[in-house]
Residue frames as qw, qx, qy, qz and C-alpha x, y, z in Angstrom:
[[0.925, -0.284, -0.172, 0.184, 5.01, 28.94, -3.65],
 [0.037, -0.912, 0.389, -0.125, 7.88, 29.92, -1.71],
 [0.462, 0.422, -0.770, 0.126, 11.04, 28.38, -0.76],
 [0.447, -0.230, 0.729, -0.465, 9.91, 27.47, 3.24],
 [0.816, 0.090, 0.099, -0.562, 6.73, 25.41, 0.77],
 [0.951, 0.281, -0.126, -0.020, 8.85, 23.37, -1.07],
 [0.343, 0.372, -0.807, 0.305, 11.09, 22.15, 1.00],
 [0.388, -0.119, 0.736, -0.541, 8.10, 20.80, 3.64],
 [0.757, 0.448, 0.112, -0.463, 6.90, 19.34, 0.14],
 [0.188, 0.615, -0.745, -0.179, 10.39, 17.92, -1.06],
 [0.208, -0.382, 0.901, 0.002, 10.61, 14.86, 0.11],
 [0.688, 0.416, 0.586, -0.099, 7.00, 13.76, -1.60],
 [0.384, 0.860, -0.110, -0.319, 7.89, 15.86, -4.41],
 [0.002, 0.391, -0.898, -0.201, 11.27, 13.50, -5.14],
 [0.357, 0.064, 0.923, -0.127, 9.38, 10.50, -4.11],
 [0.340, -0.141, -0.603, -0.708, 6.14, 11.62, -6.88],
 [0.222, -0.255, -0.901, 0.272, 3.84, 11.60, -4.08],
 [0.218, 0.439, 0.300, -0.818, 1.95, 14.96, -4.74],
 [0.464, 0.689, 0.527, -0.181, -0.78, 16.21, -6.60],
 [0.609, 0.311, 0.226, 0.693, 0.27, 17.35, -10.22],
 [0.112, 0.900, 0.185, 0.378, -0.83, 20.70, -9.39],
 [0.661, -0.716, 0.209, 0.084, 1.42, 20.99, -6.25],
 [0.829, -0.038, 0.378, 0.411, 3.98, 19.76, -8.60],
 [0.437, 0.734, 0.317, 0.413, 3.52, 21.95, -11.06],
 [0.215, -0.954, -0.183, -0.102, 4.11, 24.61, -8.42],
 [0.725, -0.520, 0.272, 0.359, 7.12, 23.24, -7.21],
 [0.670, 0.196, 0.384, 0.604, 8.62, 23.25, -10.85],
 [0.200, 0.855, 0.183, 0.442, 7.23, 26.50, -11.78],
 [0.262, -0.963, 0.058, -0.002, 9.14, 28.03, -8.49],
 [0.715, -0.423, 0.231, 0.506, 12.53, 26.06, -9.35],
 [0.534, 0.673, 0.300, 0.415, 12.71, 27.63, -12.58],
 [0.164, 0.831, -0.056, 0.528, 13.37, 30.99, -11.04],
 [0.514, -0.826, 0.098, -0.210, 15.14, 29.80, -8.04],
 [0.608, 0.430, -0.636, 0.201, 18.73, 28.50, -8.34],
 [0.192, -0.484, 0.757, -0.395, 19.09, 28.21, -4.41],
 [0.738, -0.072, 0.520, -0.424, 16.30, 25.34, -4.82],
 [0.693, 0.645, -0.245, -0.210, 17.31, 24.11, -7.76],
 [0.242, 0.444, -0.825, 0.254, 20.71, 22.91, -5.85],
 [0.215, -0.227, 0.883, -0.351, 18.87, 21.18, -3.21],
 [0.891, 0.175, 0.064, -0.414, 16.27, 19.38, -5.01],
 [0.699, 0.486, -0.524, -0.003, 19.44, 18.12, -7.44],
 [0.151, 0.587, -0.709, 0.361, 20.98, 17.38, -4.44],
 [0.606, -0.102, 0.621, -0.487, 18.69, 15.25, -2.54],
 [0.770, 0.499, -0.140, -0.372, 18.07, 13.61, -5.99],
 [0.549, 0.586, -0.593, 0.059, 21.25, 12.71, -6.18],
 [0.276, -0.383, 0.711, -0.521, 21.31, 11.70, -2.57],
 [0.772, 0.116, 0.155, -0.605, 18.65, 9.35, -3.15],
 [0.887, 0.364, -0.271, -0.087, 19.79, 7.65, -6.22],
 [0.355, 0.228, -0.860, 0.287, 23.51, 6.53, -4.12],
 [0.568, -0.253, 0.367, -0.692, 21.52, 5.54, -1.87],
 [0.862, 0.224, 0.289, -0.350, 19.90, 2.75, -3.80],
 [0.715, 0.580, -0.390, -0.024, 22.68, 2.09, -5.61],
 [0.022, -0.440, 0.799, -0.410, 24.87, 0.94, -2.46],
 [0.730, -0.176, -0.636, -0.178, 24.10, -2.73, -1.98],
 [0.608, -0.642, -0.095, -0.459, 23.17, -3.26, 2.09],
 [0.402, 0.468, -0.755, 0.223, 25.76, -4.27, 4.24],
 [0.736, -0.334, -0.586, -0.052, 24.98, -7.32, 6.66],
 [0.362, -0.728, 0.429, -0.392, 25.16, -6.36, 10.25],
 [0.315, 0.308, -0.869, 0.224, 27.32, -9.08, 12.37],
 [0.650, -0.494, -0.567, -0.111, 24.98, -11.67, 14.21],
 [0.451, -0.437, -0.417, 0.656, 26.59, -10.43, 18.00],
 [0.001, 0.061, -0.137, -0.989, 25.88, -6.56, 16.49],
 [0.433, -0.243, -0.701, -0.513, 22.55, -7.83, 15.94],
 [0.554, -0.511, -0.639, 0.156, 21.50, -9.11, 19.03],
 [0.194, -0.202, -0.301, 0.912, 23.28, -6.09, 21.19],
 [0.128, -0.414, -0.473, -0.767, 20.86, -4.03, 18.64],
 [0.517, -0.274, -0.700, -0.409, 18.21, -5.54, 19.28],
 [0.436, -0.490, -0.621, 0.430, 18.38, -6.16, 23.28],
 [0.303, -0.222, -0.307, 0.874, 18.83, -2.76, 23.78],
 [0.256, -0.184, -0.545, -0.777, 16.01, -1.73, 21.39],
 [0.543, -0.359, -0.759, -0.017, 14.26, -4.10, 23.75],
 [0.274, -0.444, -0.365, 0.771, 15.26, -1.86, 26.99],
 [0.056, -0.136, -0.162, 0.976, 14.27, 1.38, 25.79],
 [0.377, -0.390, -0.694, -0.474, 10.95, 0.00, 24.71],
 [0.481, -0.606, -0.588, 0.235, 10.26, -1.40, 28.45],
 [0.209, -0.538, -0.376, 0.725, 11.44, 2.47, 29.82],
 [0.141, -0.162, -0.350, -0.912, 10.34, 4.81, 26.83]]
């Protein structure tokens, strides 16, 4: 595995969405690769604040704009 594989494999590979052997690969190639090694840890870490920041409530008039306009590029997309 090279570095282009696992990083178009990363984001199941955080999430534990591959096959263990595909894993396996991934681990056997950070071992000897420090430049992946930073951005696995880093997307890890990216992940976990993620889920640790509670959701902030959009404003009901911020809502609706949203939403209408969501609505418009539906009807011309």
């Amino acid at each position: 595995m090279d570095c282009q594989e696992l990083l178009e494999g990363l984001s199941d590979y955080i999430d534990e969405d591959l096959a263990e052997k595909t894993c396996r690969e991934i681990e056997n190639h950070l071992k000897d690769c420090p430049n992946c090694q930073i951005v696995v840890n880093t997307l890890r870490r990216t992940v976990t604040l993620y889920h640790e920041v509670p959701p902030e409530e959009i404003p009901g008039d911020v809502r609706k704009r949203l939403h209408a306009v969501i609505r418009l590029n539906g009807e011309t997309g």
